[in-house]
C-alpha positions in Angstrom: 156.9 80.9 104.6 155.3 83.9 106.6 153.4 85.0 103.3 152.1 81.1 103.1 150.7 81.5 106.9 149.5 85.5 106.1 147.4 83.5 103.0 146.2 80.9 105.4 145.0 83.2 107.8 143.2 85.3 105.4 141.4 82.6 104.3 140.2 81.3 107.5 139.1 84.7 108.2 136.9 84.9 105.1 135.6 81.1 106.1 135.0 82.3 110.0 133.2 85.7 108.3 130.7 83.3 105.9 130.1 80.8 108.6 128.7 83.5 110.9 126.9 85.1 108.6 125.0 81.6 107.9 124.6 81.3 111.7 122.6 84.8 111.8 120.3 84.2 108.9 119.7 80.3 109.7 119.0 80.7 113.6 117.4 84.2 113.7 114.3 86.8 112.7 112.8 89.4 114.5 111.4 86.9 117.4 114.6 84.9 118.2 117.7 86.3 118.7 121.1 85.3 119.2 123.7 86.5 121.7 127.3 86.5 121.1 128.3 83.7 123.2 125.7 81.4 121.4 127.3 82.5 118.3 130.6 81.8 119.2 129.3 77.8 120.3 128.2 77.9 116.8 131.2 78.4 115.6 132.8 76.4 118.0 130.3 73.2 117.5 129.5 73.4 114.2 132.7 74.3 111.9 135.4 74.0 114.6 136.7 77.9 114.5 137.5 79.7 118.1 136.9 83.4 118.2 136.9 85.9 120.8 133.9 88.7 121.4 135.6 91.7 120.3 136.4 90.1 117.0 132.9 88.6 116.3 131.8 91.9 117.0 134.1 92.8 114.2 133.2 90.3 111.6 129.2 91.2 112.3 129.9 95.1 112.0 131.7 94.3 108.8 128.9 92.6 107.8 126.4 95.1 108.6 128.6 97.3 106.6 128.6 95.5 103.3 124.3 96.2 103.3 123.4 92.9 105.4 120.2 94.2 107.4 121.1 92.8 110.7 120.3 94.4 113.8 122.8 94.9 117.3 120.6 94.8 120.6 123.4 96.4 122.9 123.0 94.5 126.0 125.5 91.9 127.6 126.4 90.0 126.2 124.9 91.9 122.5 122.0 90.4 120.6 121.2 89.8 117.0 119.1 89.1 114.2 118.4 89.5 110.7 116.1 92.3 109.9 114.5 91.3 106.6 115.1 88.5 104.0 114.9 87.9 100.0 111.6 86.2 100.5 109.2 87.1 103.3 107.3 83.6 105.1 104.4 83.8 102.9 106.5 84.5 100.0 108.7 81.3 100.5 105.2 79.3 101.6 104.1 79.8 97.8 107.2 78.6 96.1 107.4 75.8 98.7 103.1 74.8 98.0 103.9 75.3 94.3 106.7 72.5 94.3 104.1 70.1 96.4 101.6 70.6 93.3 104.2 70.0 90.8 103.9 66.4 89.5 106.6 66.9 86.9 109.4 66.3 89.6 110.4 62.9 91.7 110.0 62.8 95.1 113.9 63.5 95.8 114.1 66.6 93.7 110.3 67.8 95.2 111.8 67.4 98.7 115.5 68.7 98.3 114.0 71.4 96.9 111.1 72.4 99.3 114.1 71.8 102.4 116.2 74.5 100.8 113.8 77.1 99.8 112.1 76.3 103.9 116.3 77.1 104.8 115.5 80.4 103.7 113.1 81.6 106.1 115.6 80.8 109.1 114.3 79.4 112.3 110.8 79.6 110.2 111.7 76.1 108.6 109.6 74.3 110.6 106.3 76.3 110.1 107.1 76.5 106.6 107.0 72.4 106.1 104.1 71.9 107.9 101.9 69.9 106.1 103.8 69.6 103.1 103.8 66.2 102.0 105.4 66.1 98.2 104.4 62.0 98.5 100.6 62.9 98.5 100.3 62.6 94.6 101.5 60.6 92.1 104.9 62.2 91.0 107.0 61.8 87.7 109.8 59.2 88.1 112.6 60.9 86.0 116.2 62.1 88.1 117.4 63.5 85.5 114.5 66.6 85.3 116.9 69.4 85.9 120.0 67.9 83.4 116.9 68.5 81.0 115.8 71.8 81.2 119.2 73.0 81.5 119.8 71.2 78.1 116.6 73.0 77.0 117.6 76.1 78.5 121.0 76.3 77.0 120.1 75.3 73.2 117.4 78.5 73.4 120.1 80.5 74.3 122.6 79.9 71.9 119.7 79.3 69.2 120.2 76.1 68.8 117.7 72.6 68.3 117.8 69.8 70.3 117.2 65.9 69.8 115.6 63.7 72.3 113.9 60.4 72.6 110.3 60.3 74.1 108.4 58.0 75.7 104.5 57.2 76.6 102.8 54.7 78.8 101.0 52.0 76.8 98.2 49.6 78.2 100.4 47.5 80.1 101.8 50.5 82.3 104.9 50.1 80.6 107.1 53.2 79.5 107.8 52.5 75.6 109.6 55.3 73.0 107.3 56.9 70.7 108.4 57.9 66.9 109.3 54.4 66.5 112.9 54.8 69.2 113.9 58.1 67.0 114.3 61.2 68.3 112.5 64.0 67.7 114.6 67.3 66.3 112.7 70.6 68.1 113.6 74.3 68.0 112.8 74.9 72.2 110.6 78.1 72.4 109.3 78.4 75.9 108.9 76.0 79.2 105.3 76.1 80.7 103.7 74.9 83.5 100.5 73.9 83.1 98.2 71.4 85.2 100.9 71.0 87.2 103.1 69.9 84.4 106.1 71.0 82.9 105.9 71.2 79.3 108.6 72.0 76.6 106.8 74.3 73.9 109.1 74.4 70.4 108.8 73.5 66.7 108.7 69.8 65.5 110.2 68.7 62.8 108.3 65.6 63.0 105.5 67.4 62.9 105.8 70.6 60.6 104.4 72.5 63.3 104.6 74.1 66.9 104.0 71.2 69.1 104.1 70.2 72.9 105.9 67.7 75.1 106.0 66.4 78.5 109.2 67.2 79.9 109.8 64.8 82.2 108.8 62.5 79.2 111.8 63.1 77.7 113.9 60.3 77.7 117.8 61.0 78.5 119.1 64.3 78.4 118.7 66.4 75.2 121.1 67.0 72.9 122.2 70.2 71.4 122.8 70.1 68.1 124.5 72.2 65.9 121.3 73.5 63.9 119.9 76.9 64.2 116.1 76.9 65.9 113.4 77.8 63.8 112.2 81.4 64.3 109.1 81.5 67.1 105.9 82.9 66.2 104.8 86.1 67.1 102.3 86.2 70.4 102.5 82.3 70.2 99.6 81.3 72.6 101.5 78.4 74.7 98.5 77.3 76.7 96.7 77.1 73.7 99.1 74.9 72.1 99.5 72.5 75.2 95.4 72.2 75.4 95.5 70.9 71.9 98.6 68.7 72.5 97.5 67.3 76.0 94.1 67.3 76.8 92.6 65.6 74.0 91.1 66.8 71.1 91.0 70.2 70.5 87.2 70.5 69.0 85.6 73.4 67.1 84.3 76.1 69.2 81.0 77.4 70.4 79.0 79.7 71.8 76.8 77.5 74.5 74.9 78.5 77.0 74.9 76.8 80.7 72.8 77.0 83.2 73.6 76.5 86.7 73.0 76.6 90.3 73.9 79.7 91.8 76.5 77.4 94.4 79.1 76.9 91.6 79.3 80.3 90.7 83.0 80.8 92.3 83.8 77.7 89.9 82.2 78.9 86.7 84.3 82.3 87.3 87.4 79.8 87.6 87.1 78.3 84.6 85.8 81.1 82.7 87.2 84.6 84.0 85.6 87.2 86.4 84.1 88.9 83.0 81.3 86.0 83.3 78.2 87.8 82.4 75.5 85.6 84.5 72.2 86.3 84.7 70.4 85.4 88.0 67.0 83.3 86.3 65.4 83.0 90.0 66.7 83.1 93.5 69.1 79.7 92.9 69.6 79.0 89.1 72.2 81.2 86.6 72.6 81.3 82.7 75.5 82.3 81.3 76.8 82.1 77.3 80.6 81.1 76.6 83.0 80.1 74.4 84.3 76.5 74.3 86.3 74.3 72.9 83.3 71.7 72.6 85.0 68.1 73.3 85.6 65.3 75.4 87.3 67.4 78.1 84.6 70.4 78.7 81.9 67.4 79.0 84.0 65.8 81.7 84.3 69.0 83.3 80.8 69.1 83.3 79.7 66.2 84.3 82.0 66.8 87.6 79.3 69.1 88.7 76.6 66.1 88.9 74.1 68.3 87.6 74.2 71.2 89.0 76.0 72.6 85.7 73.7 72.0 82.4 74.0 72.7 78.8 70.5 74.8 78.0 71.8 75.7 73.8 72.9 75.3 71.2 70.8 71.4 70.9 73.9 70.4 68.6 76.3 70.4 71.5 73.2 69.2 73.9 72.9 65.9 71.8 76.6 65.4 71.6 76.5 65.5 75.5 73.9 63.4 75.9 75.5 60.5 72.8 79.0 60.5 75.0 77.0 59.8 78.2 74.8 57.2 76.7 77.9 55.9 75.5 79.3 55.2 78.7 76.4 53.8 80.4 76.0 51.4 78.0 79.6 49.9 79.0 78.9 49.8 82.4 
């Protein structure tokens, strides 16, 4: 019986120990601080455990002790805070603005997941979720996103394929399987973002080749099969393959020459890299020559610049330009 109660206390002592060191790095940073007695109505309030000073004093120095950078104001009643965190405020902004841009997850998972990484800045919560709004663009519907990249996850590391059924839009806005309902048997390689996008990268079956797919197109969560994964390719470019997959056809490539007003230069170095060699024409208009893919996509980027982007050579990819816009006028 008294080793029963020695257990009990033990473990309400390694509860109590936790709780205040949640209290610490949830309530305070270098700007707020918290005394002992607030601590001890933390404790009090929130998980229901009494403790006196001296041995909260004792639980923080133990603390302190096993490396957490919290810092003792002796005053009375003693202050403290946490000196430094795993992720500074900007650090944890980043993450936080880089699950806002990420359409691949639902709005649940988007905003669980922005709360907890904002709970790890401390009283900086607040700042760090102003002005996110994970709402603000059009989000994938699918709950079971992280089932699904653990499945991928798991079947790279053990070397294994999986088998999944996916599904595409059609004209009616209706979700409907592709590959006639049968699943698709992949070797994963690597998950990419891109465009705000997850994407699985792995070998097809289906297709013979190294392919792409939406993950949160997947339909259900993959399983693993017992099949050793193809062997991945050497310096496999994966946002290579995922421009050919998703954003239309690939086309042949070029050398073309823009030429440009001298405003959209910050874009043009964007798109194409800060070793853009432009030359200035006059005061207000650039040339530069680069390498595309010429297709659908690069004329749409184009044309987003309503003119103040144009194609000067080769007349080949000029003409083509100038057929696809025709093209459209002439179904308005």
């Amino acid at each position: 019986m008294a080793s029963e109660n020695k257990t009990k206390v033990n473990k309400s002592n390694c509860l109590r120990l936790l709780y205040v060191k949640e209290i610490i790095f949830e309530h305070s940073d270098e700007e707020h601080l918290l005394s002992t007695n607030e601590i001890i109505d933390m404790l009090h309030n929130e998980y229901h455990i009494s403790v006196t000073r001296q041995t909260l004093t004792a639980d923080i120095d133990m603390l302190i002790d096993a490396g957490y950078d919290i810092e003792c104001i002796k005053s009375n009643p003693n202050k403290y805070h946490i000196l430094s965190r795993e992720f500074d405020i900007a650090e944890l902004r980043i993450l936080i603005d880089s699950i806002e841009s990420l359409r691949s997850l639902p709005v649940c998972k988007a905003k669980e997941l922005t709360k907890k990484l904002a709970r790890l800045g401390g009283p900086s919560v607040d700042l760090l979720l102003e002005t996110i709004n994970v709402e603000s663009i059009p989000r994938s519907d699918n709950s079971q996103i992280y089932y699904i990249i653990d499945a991928i996850l798991k079947a790279k590391a053990e070397g294994k394929q999986i088998s999944f059924k996916y599904y595409e839009y059609n004209t009616s806005n209706k979700s409907v399987l592709k590959n006639n309902g049968r699943d698709y048997i992949v070797s994963p390689y690597q998950l990419v973002c891109s465009n705000d996008y997850y994407y699985l990268l792995g070998y097809s079956v289906k297709h013979e080749k190294t392919t792409a797919f939406r993950v949160d197109r997947i339909c259900g969560i993959p399983e693993v099969i017992d099949m050793d994964s193809v062997f991945e390719p050497e310096n496999i470019n994966a946002k290579e393959y995922i421009r050919e997959s998703y954003h239309m056809m690939s086309g042949d490539e070029a050398k073309v020459t823009l030429r440009f007003d001298s405003s959209v230069i910050d874009a043009m170095i964007d798109r194409f890299g800060q070793d853009l060699d432009i030359t200035f024409l006059h005061k207000k208009e650039c040339e530069a020559r680069v390498i595309v893919p010429v297709n659908n996509v690069f004329f749409a980027w184009l044309f987003g610049f309503d003119g103040k982007v144009m194609i000067s050579g080769p007349n080949k990819v000029k003409d083509q330009y100038i057929r696809l816009v025709s093209k459209a006028m002439a179904r308005l």
